[in-house]
C-alpha positions in Angstrom: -62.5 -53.9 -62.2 -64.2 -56.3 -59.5 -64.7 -53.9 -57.2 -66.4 -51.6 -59.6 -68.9 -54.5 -60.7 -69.4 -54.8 -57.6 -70.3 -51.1 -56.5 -72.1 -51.3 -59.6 -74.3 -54.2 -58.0 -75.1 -52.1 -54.9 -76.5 -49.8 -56.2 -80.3 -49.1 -57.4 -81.4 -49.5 -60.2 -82.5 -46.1 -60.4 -79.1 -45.0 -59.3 -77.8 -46.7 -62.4 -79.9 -45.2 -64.2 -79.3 -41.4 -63.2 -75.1 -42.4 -63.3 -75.9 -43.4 -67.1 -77.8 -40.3 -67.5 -75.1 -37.9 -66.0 -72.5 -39.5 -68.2 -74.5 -39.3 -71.5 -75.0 -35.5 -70.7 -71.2 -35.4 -69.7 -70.4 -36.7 -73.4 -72.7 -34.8 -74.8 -71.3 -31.5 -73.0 -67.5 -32.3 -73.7 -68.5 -32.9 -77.7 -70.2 -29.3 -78.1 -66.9 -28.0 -76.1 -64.2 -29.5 -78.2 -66.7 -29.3 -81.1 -67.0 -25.4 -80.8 -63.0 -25.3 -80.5 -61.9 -27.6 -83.6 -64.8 -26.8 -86.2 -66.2 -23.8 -88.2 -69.5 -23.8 -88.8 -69.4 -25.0 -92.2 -67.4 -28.4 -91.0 -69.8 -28.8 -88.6 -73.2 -28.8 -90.8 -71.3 -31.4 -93.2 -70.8 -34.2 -90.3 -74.9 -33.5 -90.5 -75.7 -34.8 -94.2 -78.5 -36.1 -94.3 -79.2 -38.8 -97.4 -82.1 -41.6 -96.6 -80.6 -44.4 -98.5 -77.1 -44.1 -96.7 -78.6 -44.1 -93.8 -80.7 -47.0 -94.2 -78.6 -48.9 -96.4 -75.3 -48.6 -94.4 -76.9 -47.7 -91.1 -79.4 -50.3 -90.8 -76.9 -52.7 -92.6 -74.4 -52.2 -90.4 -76.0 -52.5 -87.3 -78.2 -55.8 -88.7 -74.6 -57.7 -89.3 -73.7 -56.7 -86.0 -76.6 -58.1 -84.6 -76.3 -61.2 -86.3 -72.4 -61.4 -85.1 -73.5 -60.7 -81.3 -76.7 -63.0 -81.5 -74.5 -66.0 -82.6 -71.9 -65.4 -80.0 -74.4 -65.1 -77.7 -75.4 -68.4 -78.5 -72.3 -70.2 -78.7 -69.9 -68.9 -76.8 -69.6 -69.7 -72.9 -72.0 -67.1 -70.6 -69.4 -65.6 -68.7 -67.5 -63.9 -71.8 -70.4 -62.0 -72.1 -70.9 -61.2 -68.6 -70.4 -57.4 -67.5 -70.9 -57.4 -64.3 -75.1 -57.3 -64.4 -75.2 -53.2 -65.8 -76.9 -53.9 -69.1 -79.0 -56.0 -67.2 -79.8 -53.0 -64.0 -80.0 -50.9 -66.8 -82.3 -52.2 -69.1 -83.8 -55.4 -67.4 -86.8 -53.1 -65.8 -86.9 -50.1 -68.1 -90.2 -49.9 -70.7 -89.8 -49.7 -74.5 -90.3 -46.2 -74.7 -87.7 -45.3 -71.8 -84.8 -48.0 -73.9 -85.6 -46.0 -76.7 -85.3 -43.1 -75.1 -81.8 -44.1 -73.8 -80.6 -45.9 -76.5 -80.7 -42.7 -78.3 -79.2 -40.5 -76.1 -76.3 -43.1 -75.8 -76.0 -43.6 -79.4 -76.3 -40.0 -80.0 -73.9 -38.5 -77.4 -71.1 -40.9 -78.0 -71.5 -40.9 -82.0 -70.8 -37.2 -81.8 -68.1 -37.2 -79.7 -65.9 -40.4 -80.5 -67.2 -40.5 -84.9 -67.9 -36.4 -85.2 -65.5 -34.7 -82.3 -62.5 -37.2 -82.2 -62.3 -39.5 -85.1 -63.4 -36.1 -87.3 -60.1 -34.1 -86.2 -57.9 -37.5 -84.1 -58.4 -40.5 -87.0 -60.3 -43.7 -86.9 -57.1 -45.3 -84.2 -57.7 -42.4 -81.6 -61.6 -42.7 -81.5 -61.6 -46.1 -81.5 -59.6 -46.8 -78.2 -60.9 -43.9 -76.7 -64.2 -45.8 -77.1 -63.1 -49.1 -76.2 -61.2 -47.6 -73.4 -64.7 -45.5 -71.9 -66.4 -48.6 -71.3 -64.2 -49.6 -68.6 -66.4 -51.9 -67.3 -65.3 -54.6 -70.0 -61.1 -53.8 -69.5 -61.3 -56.7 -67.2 -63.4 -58.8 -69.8 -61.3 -59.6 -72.8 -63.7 -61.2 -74.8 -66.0 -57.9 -74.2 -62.9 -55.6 -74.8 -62.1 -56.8 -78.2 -65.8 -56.7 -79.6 -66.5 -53.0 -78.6 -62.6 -51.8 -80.0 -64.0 -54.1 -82.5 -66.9 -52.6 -83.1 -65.5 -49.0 -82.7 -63.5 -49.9 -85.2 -66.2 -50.9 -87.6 -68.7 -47.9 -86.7 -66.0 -45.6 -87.3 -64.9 -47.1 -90.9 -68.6 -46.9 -91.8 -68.1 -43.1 -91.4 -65.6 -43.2 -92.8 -67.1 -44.7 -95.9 -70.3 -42.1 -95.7 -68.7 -39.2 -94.3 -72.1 -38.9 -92.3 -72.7 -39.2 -88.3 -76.0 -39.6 -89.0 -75.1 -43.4 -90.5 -73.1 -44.3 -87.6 -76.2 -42.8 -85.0 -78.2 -44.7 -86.5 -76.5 -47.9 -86.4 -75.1 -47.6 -82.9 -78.7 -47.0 -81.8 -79.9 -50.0 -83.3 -78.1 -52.1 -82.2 -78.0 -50.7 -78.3 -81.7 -51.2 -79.2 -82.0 -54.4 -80.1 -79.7 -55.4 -77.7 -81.5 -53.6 -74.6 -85.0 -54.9 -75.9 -83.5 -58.6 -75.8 -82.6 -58.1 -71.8 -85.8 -56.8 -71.3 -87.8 -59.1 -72.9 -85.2 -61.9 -71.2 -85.8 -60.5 -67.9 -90.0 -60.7 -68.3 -90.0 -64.5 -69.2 -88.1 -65.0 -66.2 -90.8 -63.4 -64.6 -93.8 -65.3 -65.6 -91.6 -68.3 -65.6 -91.0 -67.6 -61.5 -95.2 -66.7 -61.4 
């Protein structure tokens, strides 16, 4: 896991960048795959119910007591559990608004689909949810980092449980990524000006 942060570190941050792209789109791909193999039509289009005040109310909620949970440990725990190797950070740290928005969407929206719609859908909540934790390898050798995203798996995939709607659990995993991504961004320009 060192050595991977530390590959990581060497490269661009436009090589990052196109890595987290590919990977996205790799997601992405193997959900319409699997999807086309395990659904009919008709269980498809339900994953895609679309009701406003679910979405707000348990999307938005959601990902605002997740927030709240990550801001605090931010605060109060030591820096290092946090720490994951500097990718958020060479992801986000130099990206614009529009581009984090841009990629927080894809992210939420590729790995909702497969992990909530492809795999928790036909698998169960226990399958998705360590498949999930167990993609972002990056944080196996972080326990602290390990437990919040099975965690939060966990917790994105009872909310869809609860709704029966992907479009709940998008919603929330994309606030939060955006939130979160903002935060680095917005960290990394007052360390800027404070340098200036």
């Amino acid at each position: 896991m060192k050595r991977q942060s530390e590959q990581i570190r060497a490269m661009s941050d436009r090589e990052v960048l196109i890595h987290l792209y590919i990977t996205q789109l790799l997601l992405l791909g193997i959900a319409f795959i699997i999807g086309l193999i395990l659904f009919d039509w008709s269980s498809f289009e339900r994953l895609w119910h679309i009701h406003i005040p679910t979405i707000v109310g348990y999307g938005g909620g959601s990902a605002l007591l997740v927030l709240i949970v990550d801001f605090l440990f931010m605060r109060y725990l030591p820096k290092e559990w946090y720490d994951d190797g500097g990718v958020n950070e060479k992801i986000f740290q130099k990206c614009s608004i529009p581009h984090i928005f841009l990629l927080c969407l894809l992210i939420a929206f590729s790995e909702e689909l497969l992990f909530r719609g492809v795999i928790q859908t036909n698998f169960g909540l226990i399958a998705a949810s360590v498949i999930f934790a167990l993609l972002h390898v990056r944080y196996l050798a972080k326990c602290f980092l390990f437990i919040m995203v099975m965690l939060l798996s966990f917790f994105l995939g009872y909310i869809y449980e609860i709704t029966g709607s992907l479009w709940v659990t998008i919603v929330s995993h994309f606030l939060i990524d955006f939130v979160l991504a903002v935060n680095i961004r917005l960290d990394y320009l007052q360390k800027k000006r404070q340098e200036d």
